[in-house]
C-alpha positions as CSV (number, residue, x, y, z in Angstrom):
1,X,35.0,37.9,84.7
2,X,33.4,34.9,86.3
3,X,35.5,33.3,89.0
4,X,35.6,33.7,92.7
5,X,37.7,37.0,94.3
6,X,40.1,36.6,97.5
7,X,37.6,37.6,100.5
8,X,40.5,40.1,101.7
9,X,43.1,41.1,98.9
10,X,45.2,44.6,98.0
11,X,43.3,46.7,95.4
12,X,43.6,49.9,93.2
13,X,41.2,51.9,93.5
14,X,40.8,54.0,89.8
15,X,39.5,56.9,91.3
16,X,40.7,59.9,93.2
17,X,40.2,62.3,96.3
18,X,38.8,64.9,94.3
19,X,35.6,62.3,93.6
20,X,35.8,61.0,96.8
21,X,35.0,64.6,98.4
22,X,32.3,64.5,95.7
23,X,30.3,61.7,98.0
24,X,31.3,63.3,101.1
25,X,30.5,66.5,100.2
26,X,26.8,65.4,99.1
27,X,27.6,66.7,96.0
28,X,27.0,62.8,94.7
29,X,24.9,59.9,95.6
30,X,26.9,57.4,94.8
31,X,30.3,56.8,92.4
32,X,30.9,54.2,89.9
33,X,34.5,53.6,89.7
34,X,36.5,50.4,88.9
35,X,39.5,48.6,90.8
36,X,42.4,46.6,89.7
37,X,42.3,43.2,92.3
38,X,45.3,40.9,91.7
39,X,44.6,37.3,92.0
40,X,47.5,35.4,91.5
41,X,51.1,36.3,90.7
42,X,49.8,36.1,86.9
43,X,46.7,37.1,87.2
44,X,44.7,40.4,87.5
45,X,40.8,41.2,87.5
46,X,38.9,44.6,87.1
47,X,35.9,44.8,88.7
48,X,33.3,47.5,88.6
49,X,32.2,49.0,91.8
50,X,29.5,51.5,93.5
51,X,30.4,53.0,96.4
52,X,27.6,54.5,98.3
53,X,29.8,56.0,101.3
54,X,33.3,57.5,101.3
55,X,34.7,58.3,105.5
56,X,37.8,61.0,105.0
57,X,40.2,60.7,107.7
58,X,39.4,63.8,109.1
59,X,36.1,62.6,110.0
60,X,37.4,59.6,112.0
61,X,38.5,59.0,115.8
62,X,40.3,55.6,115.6
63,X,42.9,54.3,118.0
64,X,44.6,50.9,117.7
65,X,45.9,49.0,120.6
66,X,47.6,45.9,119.9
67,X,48.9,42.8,121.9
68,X,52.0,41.5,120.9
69,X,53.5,38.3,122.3
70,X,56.9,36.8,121.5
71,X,59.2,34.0,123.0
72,X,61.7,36.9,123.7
73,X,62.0,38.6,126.9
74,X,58.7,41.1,128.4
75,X,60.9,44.4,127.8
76,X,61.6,43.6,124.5
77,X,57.8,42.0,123.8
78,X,56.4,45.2,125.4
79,X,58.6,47.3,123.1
80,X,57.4,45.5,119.9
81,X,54.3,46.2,121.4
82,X,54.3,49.6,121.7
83,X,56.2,49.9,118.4
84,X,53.3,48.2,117.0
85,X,50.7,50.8,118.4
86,X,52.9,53.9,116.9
87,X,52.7,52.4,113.8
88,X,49.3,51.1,113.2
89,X,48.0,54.6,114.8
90,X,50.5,56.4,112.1
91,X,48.4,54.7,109.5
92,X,45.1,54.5,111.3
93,X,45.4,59.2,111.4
94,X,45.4,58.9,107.6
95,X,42.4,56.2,106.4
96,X,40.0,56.6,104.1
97,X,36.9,54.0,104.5
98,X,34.6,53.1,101.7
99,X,31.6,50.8,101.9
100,X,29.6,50.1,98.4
101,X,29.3,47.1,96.0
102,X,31.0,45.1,93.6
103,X,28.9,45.1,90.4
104,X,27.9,41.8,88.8
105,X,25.2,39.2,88.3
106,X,24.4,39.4,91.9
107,X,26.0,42.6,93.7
108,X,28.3,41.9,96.9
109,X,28.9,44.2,99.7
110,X,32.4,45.5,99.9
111,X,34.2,47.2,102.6
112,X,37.7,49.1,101.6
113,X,40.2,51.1,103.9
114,X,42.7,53.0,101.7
115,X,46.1,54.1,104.2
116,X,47.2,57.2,102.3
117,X,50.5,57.1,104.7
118,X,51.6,53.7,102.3
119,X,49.6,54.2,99.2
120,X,47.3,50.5,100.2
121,X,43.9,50.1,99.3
122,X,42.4,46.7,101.1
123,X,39.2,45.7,100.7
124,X,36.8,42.8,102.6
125,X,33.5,41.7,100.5
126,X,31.0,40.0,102.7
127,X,30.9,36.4,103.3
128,X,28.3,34.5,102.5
129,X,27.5,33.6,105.9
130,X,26.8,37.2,106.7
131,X,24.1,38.9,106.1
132,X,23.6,42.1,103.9
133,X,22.0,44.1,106.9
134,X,24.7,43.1,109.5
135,X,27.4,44.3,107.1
136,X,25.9,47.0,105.7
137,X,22.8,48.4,107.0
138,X,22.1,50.6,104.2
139,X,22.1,48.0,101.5
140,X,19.1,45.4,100.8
């Protein structure tokens, strides 16, 4: 497919945990899967994909804090806040990260955080402005 992607967009990943333990477990280098990226309300891409690393959620130590400001009173601005924090650390326990590349003419970086907890895959490919190194150090 030529065209351009969303920077930041939902994805299905078409692959599982059972080949994601694969890469963590060393077992595999790399795995070549595809995803299913939707566009537009009408229209969907595939892409093909090499991910080089796969994070488990067992092997991450992540906490969110968040700051939440409303027009409503503090108490009720600090209990959204603190809602906010139980909620984004109930998805945060149970992430899986994955850092490879999209396949094409000229490969592109790609960060994706899959929260088991909701079934949502969301990925980020690098901008142009950034370079390959500062996103991913193990890529060229």
């Amino acid at each position: 497919m030529k065209g351009k992607l969303p920077q930041t967009a939902e994805m299905i990943l078409e692959s599982n945990e059972d080949q994601w333990y694969l890469l963590v477990n060393g077992l595999i280098n790399t795995l070549k899967t595809s995803a299913i990226i939707q566009i537009s309300s009408e229209r969907k891409a595939r892409i093909q994909l090499v991910i080089h690393t796969a994070i488990p959620p067992e092997s991450l130590d992540t906490y969110v804090e968040n700051i939440v400001e409303t027009s409503l009173e503090k108490s009720i601005s600090s209990g959204i806040n603190r809602i906010s924090d139980f909620i984004a650390n109930k998805l945060e326990k149970n992430k899986w990260i994955f850092v490879g590349e999209i396949i094409g003419e000229n490969n592109i970086p790609i960060v994706i955080v899959y929260y088991q907890t909701i079934n949502l895959f969301v990925y980020s490919q690098k901008l142009a402005k950034e370079k390959n190194k500062k996103f991913f150090p193990g890529l060229n």
